[in-house]
Residue, then its C-alpha position, 0 to 999 in steps of 0.5 A: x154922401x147920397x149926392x155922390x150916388x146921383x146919375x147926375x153926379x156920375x153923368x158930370x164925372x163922365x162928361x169932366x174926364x172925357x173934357x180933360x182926356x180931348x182938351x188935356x192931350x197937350x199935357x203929356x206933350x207938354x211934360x214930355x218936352x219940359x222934362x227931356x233933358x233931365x237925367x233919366x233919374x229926375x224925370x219921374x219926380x219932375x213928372x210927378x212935381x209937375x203933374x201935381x203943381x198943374x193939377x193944383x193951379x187948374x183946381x184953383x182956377x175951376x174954383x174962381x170959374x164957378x164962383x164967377x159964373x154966378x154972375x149975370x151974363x157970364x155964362x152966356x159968354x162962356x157958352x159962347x167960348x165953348x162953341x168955339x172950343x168945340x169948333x176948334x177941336x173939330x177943325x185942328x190948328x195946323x200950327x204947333x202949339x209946343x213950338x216954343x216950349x224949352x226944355x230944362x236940365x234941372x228938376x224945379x226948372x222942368x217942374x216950372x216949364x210944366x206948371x207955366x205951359x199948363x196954366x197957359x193953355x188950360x182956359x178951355x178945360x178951365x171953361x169947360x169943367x166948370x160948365x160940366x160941374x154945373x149939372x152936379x148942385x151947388x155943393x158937390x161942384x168942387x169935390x165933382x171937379x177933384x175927383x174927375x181932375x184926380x182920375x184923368x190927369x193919370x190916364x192923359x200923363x201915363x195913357x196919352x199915347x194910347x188915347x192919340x191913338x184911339x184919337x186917330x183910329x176913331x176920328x168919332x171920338x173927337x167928334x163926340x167931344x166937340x158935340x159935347x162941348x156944345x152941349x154943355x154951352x147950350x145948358x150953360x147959357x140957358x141957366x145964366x142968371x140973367x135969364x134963368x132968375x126972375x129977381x135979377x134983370x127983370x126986364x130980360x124975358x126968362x127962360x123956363x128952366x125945363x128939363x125939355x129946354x134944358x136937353x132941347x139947348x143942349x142938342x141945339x148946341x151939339x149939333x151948332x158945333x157939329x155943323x159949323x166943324x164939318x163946314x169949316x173942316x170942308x172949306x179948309x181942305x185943299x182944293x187940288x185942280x188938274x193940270 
């Protein structure tokens, strides 16, 4: 119970609900289309079904990711996907991801649209929840992971439309969670076993694990995602020439 009152704890907390709020917005869009022509009687519950379905497929899915990141190398290619998710999110896709998302006039056929959608599109949470739930010891990652899912889901079903808003207002935000991003790639590939255990691939140099190293990979990746967003983002806006 003490690991609970733990600054590390609280700080992954933090760092999964912030995750789940930036890369989880597409969730209310998704329920929104899925359930929209359900009578207005149904749409709680499809709401909530299907709410309760993605949050369950996603638990699984955290569970799978923090077994498999005990595996050699693993990490590192996680890490790697991080930086590109953090990039991503400060250079936003100019096509429509709900495009080919379909309404359904009946309630299991709603909740199924949602759990399907969900599943689809939550590697990147999937990725990024099980990087932050590292910080928080072995036996606490689950229930870490549970709590954070069980306290943002809400606020992005309920609260997304606020959130795109303040999204909108601060553009700092989103800034602030891409940099996040990377720096959870940077701890997380430091720590991979490959380079973190003395007893697994002893030919590979180890990496001391410091809490200076750890902070110092965790800037370097922040401020990679930082500078690589911001070259993009300039590059991809439109040049207008005078006639």
């Amino acid at each position: 119970m003490e690991a609970f009152m733990t600054p590390e704890f609280w700080v992954a907390v933090g760092q999964i609900i912030m995750i789940d709020i930036l890369l989880g917005g597409d969730n209310a869009v998704v329920i929104a289309l899925a359930c929209r022509k359900l009578p207005p009687q149904q749409r709680t519950m499809g709401i909530l079904w299907g709410t309760a379905g993605a949050i369950f497929l996603r638990v699984v899915l955290i569970f799978f990711a923090l077994t498999l990141l005990a595996i050699p190398f693993l990490k590192i290619v996680g890490a790697i996907l991080l930086v590109w998710i953090g990039i991503k999110l400060l250079v936003p896709d100019d096509e429509d991801p709900h495009s080919n998302i379909t309404g359904s006039d009946k309630l299991w056929g709603a909740v199924k649209t949602v759990i399907i959608a969900d599943l689809v599109m939550s590697v990147d949470n999937v990725i990024a929840i099980a990087g932050a739930a590292q910080g928080a010891g072995q036996a606490h990652q689950m229930p870490l992971v549970i709590f954070g899912l069980l306290v943002s889901i809400p606020i992005i079903v309920w609260g997304s439309q606020m959130v795109l808003k303040l999204m909108d207002r601060f553009p700092m935000i989103i800034t602030a969670g891409g940099m996040l991003l990377g720096w959870i790639a940077g701890t997380m590939l430091i720590s991979d076993p490959a380079l973190a255990n003395p007893d697994v691939w002893q030919q590979i140099p180890k990496i001391a694990q410091t809490d200076m190293i750890k902070y110092g990979a965790g800037i370097g990746g922040a401020l990679l995602v930082y500078a690589v967003g911001k070259w993009l983002g300039r590059n991809r806006t439109p040049v207008t020439h005078a006639s």
